[in-house]
N, C-alpha and C positions, 0 to 999 in steps of 0.2 A: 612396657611391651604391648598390652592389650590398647593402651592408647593409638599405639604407632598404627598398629593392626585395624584399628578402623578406619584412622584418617587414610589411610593406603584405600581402605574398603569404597570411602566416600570420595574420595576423589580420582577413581575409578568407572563412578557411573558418571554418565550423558545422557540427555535427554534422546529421544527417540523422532530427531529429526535428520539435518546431513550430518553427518559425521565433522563435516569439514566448517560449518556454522552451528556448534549446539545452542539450542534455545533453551533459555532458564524458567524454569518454574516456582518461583521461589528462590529457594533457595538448593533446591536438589534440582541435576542435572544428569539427565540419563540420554544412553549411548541407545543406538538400533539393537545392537549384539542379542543384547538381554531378550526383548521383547520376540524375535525371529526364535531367539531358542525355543521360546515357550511356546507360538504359534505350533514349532515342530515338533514340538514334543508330545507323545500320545496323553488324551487327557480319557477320561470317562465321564459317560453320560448313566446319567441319575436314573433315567427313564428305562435300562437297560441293562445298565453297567458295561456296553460293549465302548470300544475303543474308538473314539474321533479325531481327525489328526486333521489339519488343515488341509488337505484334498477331500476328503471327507465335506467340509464344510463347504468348500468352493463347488461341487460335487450337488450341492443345489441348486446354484445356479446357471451351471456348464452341463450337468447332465441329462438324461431324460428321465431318472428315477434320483428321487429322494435319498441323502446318502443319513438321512434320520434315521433310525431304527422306528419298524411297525407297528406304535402304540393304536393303532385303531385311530386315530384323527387328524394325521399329517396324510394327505394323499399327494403321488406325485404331480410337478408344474410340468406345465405342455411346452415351454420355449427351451428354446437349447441356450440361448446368450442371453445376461440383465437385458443387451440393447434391444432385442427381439420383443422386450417384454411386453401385455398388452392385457390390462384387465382382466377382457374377456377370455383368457387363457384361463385364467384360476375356475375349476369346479366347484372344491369345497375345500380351505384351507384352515384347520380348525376350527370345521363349521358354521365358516361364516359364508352366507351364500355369493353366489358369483355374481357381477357388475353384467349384464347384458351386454350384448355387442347392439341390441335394438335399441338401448336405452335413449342413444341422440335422435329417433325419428317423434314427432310431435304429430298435431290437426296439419300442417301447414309442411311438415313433410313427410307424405307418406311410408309407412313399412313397405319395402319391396314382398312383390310376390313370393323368390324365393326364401324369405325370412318369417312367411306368414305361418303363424302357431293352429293349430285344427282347426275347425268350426267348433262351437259351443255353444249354441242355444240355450237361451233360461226355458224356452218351450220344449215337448207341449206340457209337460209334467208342473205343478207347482213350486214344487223344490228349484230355485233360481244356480246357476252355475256359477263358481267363482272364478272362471275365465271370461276375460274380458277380449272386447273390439282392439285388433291391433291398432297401431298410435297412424292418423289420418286415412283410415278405412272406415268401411258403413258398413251396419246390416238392417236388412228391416226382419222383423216377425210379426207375421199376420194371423190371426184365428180367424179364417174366411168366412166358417160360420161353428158358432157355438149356442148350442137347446139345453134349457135347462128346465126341469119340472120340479114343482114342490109344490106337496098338495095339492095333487090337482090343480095347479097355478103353471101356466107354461111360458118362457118369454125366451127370447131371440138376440142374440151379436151378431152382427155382422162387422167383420172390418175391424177385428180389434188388434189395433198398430201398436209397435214397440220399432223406434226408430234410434237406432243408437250409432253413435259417433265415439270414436278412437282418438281419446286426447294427446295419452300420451303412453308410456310402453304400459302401463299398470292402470290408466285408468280411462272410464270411456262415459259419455254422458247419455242418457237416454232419454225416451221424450214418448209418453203413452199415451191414448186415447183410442175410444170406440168414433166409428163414423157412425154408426149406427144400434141404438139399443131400445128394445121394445118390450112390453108386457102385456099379456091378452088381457081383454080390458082395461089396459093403464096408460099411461103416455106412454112416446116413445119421441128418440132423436137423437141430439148428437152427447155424447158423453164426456166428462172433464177431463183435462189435460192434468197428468202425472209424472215431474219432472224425477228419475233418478238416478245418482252420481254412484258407479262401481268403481274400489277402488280393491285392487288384487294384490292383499299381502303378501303370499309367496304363491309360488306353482301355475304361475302362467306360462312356462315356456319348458318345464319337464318335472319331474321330482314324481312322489308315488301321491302325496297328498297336495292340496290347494286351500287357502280359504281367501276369502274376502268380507268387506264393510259395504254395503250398500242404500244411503242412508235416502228416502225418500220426499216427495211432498205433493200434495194435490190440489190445486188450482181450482176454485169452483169459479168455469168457466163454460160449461157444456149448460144444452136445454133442457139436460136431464139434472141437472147440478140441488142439490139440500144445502147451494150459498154458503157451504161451511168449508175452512183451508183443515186439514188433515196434513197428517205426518207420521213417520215410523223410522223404523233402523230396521235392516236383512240380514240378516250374518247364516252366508253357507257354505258348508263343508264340503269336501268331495275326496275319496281316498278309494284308490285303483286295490281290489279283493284282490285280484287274481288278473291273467292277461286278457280276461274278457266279462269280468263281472268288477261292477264298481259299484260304490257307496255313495250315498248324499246326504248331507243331513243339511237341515236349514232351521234357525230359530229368528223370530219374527217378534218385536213388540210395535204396537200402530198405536196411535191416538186418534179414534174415532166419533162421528158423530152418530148416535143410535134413533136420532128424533127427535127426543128431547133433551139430552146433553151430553160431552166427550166422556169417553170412556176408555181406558187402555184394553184393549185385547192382545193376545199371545198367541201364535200362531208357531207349531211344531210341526216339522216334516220329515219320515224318512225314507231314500228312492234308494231300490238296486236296480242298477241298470244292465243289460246283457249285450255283448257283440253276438249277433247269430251266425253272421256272416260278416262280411268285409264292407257292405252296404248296410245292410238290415241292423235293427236294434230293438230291442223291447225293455220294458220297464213294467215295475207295478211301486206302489208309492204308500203309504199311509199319510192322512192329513188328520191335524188336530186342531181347532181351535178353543180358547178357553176366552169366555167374554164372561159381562160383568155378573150375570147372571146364570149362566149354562153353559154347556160345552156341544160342540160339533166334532163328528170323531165320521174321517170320510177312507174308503179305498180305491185306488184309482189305478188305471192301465193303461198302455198304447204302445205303439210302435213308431217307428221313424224310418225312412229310407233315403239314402243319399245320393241325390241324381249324380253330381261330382263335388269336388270340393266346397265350391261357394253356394250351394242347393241342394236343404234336405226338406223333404215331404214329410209329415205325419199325422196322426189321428191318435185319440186317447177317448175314455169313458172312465165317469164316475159316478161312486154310488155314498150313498149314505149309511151310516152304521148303526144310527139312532135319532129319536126323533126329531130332536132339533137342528138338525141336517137336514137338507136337500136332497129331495130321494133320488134325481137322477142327473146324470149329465153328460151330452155328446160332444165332443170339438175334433177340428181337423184345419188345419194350416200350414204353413211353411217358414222356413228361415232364408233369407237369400244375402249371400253377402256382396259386398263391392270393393 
């Protein structure tokens, strides 16, 4: 009897294609019947213990909210139909951040205007920003004129250029050099070219924080040049306090030439920045350096003011904190974008 009662049981099931062609697996062959029950049948979620029933599940991707229950890390998808479906819909699905809709523009095809992410200036402040040039736009930033004294020692910039190019959505190339640098009683003229490459790990296009890599090199090609190639890595933070005060932090290792041989210097900064107004901006900053022998410990301030979108004006001053620092410093420039 228990025999009969299986082989009934076994050749009973079909596999779960047409009814009217069962495909074999083996040796077991299962019917549709079976598997629709269990689709419809209430199941439970682990996450919950609430009940998910196959509307529920379809309910993901038909509706406009999540039919998952609100563990904190599933957020609802923006498309109504699969067919609709489109990367850039996702925000944050389990935390994994969202695919750009900018991501296809390169050098060679511009970001449209209305897709363009704020201005962001690494000036006038030291602290560099970890937003980048959108992908085939420009900016230049210019230091029109910067005075520095130490010790009684006073020397002059003019014209200190940052020309940087939008490669691609995360990353833009830059291209630095003084036209002109001079020292009371020392030479003076043109300055070395300092190639570097920003690359925006996350927070270029929203989010409360940002960082980036920004790894450098400097060309001894100017008439002011000490004939020696230099290099470093930039790594800087940036996380929005509040809806008008933000954070920067920036850590800096170089490979320098001091005169008579390379030496690694560390360079730490930290900027709060302020919205005053809608234009207006101010900052104050702390700068640290730590070289082979001493450390430089600087405070520094300015303002910014934004003519429109693609042009901000500003000015900044710094001071020294101790004596192997530079006891003063004036600068005023601009950002312009393209």
């Amino acid at each position: 009897m228990k025999t009969t009662t299986i082989l009934l049981a076994l050749t009973s099931v079909t596999f779960a294609g047409s009814p009217e062609k069962p495909c074999r697996s083996g040796d077991l062959v299962m019917s549709r019947e079976p598997i629709d029950a269990i689709l419809n049948s209430p199941v439970r979620s682990r996450a919950s213990d609430q009940q998910i029933n196959r509307d529920n599940i379809a309910s993901i991707f038909t509706g406009p909210k999540s039919g998952l229950p609100d563990d904190g890390f599933t957020t609802p998808v923006k498309f109504n139909t699969i067919k609709d479906f489109r990367p850039v819909d996702f925000i944050t699905i389990l935390g994994i951040p969202a695919i750009s809709e900018k991501s296809p523009y390169t050098l060679f095809n511009p970001t449209p205007d209305s897709l363009l992410r704020d201005l962001s200036p690494d000036r006038p402040d030291a602290t560099e920003s970890p937003i980048t040039v959108d992908a085939g736009r420009f900016a230049l930033e210019m230091s029109l004129f910067d005075f520095r004294r130490d010790r009684g020692v006073e020397s002059t910039t003019w014209g200190a250029l940052n020309f940087k190019a939008g490669l691609n959505h995360n990353t833009d190339l830059q291209t630095v050099f003084n036209l002109y640098d001079g020292t009371e009683g020392g030479p003076d003229g043109f300055g070395d070219v300092t190639l570097r490459l920003k690359h925006n790990l996350w927070g270029n296009d929203g989010g409360s924080t940002a960082l980036a890599l920004m790894p450098w090199i400097k060309i001894p090609t100017g008439e002011l040049s000490n004939e020696e190639w230099e290099g470093g890595l930039i790594i800087p933070f940036a996380i929005d306090l509040t809806e008008t005060i933000g954070l920067g932090l920036m850590a800096e290792i170089d490979y320098l030439h001091n005169g008579t041989h390379h030496e690694f210097e560390f360079l730490h900064t930290a900027v709060l920045g302020f919205s005053l107004t809608e234009k207006t901006g101010a900052y104050a900053e702390y700068i640290g350096i730590w070289k082979e022998d001493s450390y430089e410990a600087y405070l520094a301030g300015g303002m910014n003011y934004a003519v429109n979108e693609h042009l901000i004006l500003d000015f900044g001053v710094q001071s020294g904190l101790n004596s192997h620092a530079e006891d003063f410093g004036i600068f005023t420039g601009f950002t312009k974008r393209f």
